[in-house]
DOPA-32247 format. One line per field, with one value per atom (N, C-alpha, C): residue number from 0; atom name; z, y, x. Coordinates in Angstrom, 3 decimals, padded with zeros to 6 digits. Layout:
N
k <- [NUM, ...]
a <- [CA, ...]
up <- [Z, ...]
north <- [Y, ...]
east <- [X, ...]
END
This chain:
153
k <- [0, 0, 0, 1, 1, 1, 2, 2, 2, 3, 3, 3, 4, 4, 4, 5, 5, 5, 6, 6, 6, 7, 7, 7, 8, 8, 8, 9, 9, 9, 10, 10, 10, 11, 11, 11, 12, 12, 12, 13, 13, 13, 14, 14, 14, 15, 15, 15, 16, 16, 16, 17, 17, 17, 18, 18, 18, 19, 19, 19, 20, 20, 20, 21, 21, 21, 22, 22, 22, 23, 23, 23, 24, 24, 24, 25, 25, 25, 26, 26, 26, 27, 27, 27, 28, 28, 28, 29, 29, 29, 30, 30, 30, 31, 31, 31, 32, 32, 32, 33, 33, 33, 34, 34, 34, 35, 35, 35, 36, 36, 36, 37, 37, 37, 38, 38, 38, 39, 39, 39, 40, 40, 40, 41, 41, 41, 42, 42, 42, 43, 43, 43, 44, 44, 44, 45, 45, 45, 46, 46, 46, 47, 47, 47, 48, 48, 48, 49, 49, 49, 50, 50, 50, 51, 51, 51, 52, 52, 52, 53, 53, 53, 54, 54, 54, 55, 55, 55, 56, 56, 56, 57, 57, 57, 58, 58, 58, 59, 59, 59, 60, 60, 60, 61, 61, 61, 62, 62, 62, 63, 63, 63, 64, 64, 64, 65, 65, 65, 66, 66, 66, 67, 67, 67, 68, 68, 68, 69, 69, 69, 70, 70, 70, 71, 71, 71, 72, 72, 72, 73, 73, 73, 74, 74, 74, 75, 75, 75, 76, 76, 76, 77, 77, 77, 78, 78, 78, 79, 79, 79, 80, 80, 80, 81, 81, 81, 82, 82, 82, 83, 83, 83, 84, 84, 84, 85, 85, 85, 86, 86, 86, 87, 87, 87, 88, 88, 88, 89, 89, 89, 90, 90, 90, 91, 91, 91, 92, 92, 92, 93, 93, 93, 94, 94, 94, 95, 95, 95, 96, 96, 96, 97, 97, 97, 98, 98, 98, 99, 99, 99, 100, 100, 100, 101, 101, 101, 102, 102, 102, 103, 103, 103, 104, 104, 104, 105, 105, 105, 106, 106, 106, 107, 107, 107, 108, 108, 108, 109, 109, 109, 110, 110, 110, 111, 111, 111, 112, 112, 112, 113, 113, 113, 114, 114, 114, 115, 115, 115, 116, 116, 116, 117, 117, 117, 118, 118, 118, 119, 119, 119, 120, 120, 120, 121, 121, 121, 122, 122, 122, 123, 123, 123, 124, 124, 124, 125, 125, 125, 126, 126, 126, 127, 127, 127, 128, 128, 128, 129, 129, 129, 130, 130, 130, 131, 131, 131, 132, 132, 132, 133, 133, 133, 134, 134, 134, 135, 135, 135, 136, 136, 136, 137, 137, 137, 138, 138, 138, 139, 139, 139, 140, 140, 140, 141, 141, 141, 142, 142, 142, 143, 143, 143, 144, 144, 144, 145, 145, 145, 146, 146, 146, 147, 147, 147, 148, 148, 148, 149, 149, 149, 150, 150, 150, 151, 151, 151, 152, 152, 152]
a <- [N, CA, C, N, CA, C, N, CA, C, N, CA, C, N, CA, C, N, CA, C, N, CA, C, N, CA, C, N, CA, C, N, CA, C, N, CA, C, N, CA, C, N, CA, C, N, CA, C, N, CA, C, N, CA, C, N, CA, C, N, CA, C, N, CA, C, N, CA, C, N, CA, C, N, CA, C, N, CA, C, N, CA, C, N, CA, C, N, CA, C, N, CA, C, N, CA, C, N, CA, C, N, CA, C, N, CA, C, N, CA, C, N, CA, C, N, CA, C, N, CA, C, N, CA, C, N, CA, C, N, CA, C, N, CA, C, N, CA, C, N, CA, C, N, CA, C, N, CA, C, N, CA, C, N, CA, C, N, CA, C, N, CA, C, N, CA, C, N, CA, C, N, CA, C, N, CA, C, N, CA, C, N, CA, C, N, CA, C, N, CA, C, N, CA, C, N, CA, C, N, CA, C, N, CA, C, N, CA, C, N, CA, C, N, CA, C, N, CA, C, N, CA, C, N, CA, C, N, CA, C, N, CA, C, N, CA, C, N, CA, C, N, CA, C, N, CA, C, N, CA, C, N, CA, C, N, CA, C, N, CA, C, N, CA, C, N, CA, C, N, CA, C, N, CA, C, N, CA, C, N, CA, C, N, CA, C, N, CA, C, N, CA, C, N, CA, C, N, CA, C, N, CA, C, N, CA, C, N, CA, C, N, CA, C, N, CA, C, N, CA, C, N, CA, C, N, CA, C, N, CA, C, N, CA, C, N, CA, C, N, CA, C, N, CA, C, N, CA, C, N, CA, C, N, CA, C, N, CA, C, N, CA, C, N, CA, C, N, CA, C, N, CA, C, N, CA, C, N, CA, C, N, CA, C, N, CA, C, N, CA, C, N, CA, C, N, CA, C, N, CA, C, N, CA, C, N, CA, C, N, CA, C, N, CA, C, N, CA, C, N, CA, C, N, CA, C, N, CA, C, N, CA, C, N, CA, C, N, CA, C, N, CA, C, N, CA, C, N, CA, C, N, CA, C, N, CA, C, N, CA, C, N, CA, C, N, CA, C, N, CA, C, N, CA, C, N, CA, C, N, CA, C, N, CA, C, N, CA, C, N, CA, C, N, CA, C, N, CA, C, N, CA, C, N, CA, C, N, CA, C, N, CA, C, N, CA, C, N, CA, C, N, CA, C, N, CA, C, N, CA, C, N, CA, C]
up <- [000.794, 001.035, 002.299, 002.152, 003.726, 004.423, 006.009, 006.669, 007.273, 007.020, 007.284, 006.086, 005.264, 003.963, 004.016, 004.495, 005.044, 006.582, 006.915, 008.105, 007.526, 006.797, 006.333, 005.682, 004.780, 004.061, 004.913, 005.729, 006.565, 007.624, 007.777, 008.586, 007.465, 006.352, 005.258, 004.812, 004.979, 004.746, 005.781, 006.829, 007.576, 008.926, 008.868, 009.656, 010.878, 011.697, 013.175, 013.837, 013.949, 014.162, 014.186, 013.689, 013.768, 013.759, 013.982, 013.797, 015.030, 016.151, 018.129, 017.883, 017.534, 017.907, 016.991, 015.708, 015.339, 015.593, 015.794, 016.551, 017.815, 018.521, 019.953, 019.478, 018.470, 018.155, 017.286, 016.393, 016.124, 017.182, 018.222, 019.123, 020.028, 020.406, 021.215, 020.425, 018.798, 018.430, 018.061, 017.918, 017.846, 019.020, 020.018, 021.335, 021.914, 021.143, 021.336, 020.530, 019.143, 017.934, 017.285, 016.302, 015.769, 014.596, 013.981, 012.666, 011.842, 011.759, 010.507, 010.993, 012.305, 012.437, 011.790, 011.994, 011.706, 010.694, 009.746, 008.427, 007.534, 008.371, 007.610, 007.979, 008.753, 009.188, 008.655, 008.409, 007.539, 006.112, 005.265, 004.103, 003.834, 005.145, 004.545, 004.793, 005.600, 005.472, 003.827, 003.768, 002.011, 000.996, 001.483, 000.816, 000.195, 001.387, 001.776, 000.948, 001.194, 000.500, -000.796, -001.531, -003.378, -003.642, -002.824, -003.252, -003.465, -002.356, -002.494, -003.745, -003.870, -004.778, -005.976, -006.655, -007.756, -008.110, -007.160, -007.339, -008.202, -007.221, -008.239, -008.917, -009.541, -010.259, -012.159, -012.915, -014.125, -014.853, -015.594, -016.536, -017.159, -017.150, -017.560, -018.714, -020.034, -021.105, -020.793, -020.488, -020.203, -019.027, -019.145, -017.802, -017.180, -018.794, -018.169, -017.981, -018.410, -018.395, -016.431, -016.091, -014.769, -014.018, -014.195, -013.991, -014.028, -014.681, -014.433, -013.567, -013.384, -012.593, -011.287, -010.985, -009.694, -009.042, -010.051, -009.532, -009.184, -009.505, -009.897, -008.363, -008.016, -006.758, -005.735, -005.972, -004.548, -004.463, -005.732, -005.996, -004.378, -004.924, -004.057, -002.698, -002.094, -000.921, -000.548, -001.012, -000.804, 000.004, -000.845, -000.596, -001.464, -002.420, -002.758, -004.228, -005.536, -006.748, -006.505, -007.933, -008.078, -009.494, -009.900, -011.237, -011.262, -012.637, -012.613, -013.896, -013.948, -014.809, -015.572, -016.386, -016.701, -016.834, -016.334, -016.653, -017.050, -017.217, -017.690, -016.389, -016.250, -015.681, -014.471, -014.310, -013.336, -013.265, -012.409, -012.700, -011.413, -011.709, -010.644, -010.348, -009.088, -008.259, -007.381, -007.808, -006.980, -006.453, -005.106, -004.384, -003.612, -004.143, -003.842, -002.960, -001.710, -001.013, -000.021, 000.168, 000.965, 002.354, 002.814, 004.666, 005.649, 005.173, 006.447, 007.225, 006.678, 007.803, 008.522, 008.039, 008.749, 009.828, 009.339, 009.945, 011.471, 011.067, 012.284, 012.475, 012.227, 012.286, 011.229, 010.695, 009.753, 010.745, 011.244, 012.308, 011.485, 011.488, 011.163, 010.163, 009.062, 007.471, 007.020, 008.282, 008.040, 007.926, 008.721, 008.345, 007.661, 008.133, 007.418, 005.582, 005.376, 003.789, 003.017, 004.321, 004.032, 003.900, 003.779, 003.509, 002.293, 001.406, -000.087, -001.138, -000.394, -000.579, -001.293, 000.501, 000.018, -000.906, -000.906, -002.003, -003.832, -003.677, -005.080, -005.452, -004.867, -005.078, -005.488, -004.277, -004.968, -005.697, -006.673, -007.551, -009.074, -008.640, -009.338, -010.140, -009.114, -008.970, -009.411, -009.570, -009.359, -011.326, -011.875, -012.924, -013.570, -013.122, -013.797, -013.903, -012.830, -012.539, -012.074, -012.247, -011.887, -010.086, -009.525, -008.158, -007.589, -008.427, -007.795, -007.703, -008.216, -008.336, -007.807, -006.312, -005.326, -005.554, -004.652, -003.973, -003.145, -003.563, -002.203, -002.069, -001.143, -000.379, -000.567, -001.710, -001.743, -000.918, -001.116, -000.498, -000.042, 000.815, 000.767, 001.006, 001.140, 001.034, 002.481, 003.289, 004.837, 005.056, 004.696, 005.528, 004.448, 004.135, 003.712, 002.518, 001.351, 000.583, -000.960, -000.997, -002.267, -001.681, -002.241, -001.740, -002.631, -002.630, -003.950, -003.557, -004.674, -004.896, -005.920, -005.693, -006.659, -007.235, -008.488, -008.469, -009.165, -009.307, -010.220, -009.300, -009.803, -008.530, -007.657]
north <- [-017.798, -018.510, -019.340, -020.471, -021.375, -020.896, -020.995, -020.280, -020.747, -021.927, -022.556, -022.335, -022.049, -021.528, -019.723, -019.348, -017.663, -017.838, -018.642, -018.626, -018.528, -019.775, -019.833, -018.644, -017.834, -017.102, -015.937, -015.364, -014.182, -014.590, -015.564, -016.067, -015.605, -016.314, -015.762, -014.267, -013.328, -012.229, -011.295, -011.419, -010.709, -011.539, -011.021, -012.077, -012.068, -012.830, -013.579, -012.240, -012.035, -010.353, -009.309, -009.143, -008.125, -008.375, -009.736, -010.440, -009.977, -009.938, -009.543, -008.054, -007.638, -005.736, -005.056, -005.459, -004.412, -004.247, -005.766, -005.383, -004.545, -004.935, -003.971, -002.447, -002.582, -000.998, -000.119, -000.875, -000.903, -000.407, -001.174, -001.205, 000.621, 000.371, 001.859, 003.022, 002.616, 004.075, 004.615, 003.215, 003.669, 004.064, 003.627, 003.932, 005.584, 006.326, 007.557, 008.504, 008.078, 009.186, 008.486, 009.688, 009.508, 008.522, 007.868, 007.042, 008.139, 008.850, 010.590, 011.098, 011.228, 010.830, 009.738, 008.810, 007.643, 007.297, 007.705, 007.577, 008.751, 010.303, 011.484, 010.608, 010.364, 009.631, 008.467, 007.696, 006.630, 007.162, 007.764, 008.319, 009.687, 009.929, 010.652, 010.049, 008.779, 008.035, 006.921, 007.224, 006.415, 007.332, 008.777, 009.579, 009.570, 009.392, 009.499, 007.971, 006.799, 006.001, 005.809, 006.350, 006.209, 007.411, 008.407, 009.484, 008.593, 008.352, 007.132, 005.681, 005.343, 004.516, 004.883, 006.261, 006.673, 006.759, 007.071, 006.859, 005.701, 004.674, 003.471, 002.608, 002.941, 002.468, 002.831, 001.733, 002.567, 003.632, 004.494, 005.366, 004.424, 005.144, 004.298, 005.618, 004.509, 005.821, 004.919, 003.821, 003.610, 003.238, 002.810, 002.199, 001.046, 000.169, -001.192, -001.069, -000.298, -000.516, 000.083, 001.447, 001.212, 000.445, -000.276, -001.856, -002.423, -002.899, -003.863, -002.945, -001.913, -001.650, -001.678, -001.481, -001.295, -002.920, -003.892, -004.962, -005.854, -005.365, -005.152, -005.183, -003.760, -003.066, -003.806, -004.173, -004.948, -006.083, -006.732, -008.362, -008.208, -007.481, -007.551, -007.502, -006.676, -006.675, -007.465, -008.550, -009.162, -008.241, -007.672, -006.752, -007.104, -008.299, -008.275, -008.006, -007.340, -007.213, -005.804, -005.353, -004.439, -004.462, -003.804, -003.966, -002.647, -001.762, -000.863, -000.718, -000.021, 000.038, 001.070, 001.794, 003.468, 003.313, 003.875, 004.082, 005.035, 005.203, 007.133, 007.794, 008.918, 009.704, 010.198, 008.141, 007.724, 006.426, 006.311, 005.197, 003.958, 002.892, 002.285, 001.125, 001.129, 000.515, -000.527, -001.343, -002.884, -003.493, -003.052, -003.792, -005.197, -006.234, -007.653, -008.199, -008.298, -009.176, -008.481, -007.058, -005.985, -006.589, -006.315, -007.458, -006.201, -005.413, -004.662, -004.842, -006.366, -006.749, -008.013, -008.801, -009.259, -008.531, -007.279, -006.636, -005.687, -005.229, -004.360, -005.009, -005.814, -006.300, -005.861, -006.709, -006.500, -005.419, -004.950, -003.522, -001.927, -002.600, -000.906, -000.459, -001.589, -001.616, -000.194, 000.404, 002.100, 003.143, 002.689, 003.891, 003.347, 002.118, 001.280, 001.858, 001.827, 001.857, 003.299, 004.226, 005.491, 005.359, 004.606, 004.298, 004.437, 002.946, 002.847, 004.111, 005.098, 005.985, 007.064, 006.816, 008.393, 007.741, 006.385, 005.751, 006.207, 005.548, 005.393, 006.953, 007.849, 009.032, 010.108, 009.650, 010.364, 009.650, 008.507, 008.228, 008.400, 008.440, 009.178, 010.521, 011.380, 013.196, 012.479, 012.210, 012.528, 012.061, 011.026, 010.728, 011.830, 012.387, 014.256, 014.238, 013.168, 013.697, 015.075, 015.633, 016.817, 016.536, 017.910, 018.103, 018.129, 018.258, 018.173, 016.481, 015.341, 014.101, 013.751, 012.270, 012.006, 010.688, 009.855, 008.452, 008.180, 007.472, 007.321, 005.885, 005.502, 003.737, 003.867, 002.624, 002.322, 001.661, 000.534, -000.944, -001.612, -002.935, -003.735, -005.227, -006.154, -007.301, -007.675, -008.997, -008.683, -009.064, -010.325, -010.475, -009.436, -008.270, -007.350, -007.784, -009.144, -009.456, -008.567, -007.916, -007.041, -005.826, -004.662, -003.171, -002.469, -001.844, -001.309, 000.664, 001.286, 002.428, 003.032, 004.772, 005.425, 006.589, 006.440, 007.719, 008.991, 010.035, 011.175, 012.139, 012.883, 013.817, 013.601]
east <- [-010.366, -009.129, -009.298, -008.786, -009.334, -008.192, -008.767, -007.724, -006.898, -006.510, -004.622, -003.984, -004.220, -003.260, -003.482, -004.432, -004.122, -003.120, -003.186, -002.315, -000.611, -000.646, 000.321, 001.500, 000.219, 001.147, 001.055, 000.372, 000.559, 001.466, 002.530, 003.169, 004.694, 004.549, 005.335, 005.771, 004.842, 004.763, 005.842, 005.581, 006.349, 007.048, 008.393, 009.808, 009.050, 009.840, 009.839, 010.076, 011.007, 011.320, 010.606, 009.629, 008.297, 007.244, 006.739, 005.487, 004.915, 005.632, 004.745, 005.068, 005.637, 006.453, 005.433, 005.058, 004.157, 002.450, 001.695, 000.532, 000.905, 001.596, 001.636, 001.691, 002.549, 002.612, 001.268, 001.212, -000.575, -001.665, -001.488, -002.502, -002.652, -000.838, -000.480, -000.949, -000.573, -001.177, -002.033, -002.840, -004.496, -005.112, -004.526, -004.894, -004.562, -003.929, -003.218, -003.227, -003.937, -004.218, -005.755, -006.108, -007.656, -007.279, -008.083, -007.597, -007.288, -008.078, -007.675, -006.329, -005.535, -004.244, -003.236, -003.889, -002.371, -002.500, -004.062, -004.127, -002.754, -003.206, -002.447, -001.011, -000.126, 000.821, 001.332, 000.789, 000.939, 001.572, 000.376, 000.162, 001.898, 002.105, 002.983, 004.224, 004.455, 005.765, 005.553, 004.425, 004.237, 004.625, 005.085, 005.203, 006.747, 007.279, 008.534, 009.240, 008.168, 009.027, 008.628, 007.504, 007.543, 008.436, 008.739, 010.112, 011.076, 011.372, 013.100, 012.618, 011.396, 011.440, 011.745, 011.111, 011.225, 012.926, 013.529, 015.060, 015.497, 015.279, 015.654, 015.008, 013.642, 013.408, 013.164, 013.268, 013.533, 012.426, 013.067, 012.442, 011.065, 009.872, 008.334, 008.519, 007.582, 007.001, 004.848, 004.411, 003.515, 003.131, 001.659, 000.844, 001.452, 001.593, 001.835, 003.613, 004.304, 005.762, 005.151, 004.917, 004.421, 004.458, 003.216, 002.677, 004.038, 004.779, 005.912, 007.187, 007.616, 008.553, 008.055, 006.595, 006.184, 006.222, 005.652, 006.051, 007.030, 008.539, 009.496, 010.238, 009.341, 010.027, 009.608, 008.091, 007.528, 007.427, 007.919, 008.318, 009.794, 010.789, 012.259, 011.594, 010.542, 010.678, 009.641, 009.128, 007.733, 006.724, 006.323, 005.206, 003.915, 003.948, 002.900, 003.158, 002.067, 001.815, 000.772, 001.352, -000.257, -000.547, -001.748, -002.374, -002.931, -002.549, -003.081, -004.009, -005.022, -006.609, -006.814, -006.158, -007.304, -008.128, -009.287, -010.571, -011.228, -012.282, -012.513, -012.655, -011.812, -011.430, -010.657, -009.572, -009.571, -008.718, -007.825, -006.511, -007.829, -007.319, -007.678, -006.415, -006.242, -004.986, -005.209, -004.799, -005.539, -003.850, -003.772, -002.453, -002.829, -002.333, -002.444, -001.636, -001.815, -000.980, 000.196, -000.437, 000.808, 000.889, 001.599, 001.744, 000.505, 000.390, -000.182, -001.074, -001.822, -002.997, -002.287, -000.941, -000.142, 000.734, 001.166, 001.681, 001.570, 000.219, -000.465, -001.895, -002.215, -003.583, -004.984, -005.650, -006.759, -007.346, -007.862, -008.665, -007.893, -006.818, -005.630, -005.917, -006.401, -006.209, -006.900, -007.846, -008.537, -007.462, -006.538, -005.468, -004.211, -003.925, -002.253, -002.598, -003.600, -003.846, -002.970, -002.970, -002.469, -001.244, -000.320, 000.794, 000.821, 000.018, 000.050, -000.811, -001.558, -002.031, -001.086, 000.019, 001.052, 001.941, 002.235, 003.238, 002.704, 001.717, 001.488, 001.279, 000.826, 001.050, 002.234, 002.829, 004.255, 004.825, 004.482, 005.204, 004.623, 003.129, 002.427, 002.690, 003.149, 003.256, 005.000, 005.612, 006.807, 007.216, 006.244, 005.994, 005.704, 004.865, 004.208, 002.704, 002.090, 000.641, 000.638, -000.629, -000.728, -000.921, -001.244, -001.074, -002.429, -003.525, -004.916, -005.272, -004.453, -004.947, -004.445, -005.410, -004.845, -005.367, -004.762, -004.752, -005.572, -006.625, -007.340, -007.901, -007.791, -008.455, -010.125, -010.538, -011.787, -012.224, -011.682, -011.865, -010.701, -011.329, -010.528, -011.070, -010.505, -011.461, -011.422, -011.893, -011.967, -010.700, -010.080, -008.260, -007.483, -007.889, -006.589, -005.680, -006.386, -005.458, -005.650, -006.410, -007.213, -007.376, -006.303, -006.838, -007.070, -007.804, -008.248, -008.147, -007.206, -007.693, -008.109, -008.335, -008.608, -007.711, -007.018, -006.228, -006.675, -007.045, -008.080, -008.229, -009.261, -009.865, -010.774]
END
């Protein structure tokens, strides 16, 4: 992506209002906890919000009905798109365009990811995955616009 049109839209992504307040805050708490901290931390306020999402969003009988309420949810708050994959033995979760390397800086993206970790999880588990299958951050691309997980064992 050339980078006055990544400027652009990571300018888009997140308000005037939190654009200076959350690197600083980024910065303090990496400066004050381990990444295996603010990762577990992250991951469990992601927990907290695919609970409250599952609230309002509608009844799924498939992947792709999934696939469309989830985009649904993160269309309203511009958060981006996701795409989800079965594969053998193994969901794969590709979140497109989440603000969190606008948000706290591309560096964080080691632990910010634990957010969409604990999200897609508890909405996962709350669907009626079982309790041994977790969320976990593969990848990501370098400006944070492609995150890729894994959902299984």
């Amino acid at each position: 992506m050339d980078a006055e049109l990544e400027d652009c839209f990571r300018a888009q992504q997140l308000s005037a209002q939190w654009a200076f307040a959350l690197p600083a805050l980024a910065e303090a708490m990496a400066g004050s906890a381990t990444e295996r901290e603010l990762k577990a931390l992250f991951r469990q306020a992601g927990q907290s919000m695919g609970e409250a999402a599952v609230d309002v969003m509608p009844e799924v009988d498939t992947i792709s009905d999934l696939e469309a309420s989830l985009n649904a949810f993160w269309h309203v708050r511009r958060w981006g798109r996701v795409a989800l994959d079965e594969r053998k033995g193994h969901m794969e979760i590709v979140h497109y365009a989440a603000p969190l390397a606008a948000a706290f800086g591309e560096s964080s993206l080691v632990w910010t990811c634990g957010l969409l970790e604990g999200f897609y999880e508890a909405v996962l588990h709350a669907l009626g995955a079982g309790d041994g299958l977790a969320v976990v951050a593969e990848s990501s691309d370098a400006e944070g616009l492609v995150l890729r997980f894994r959902f299984g064992r």
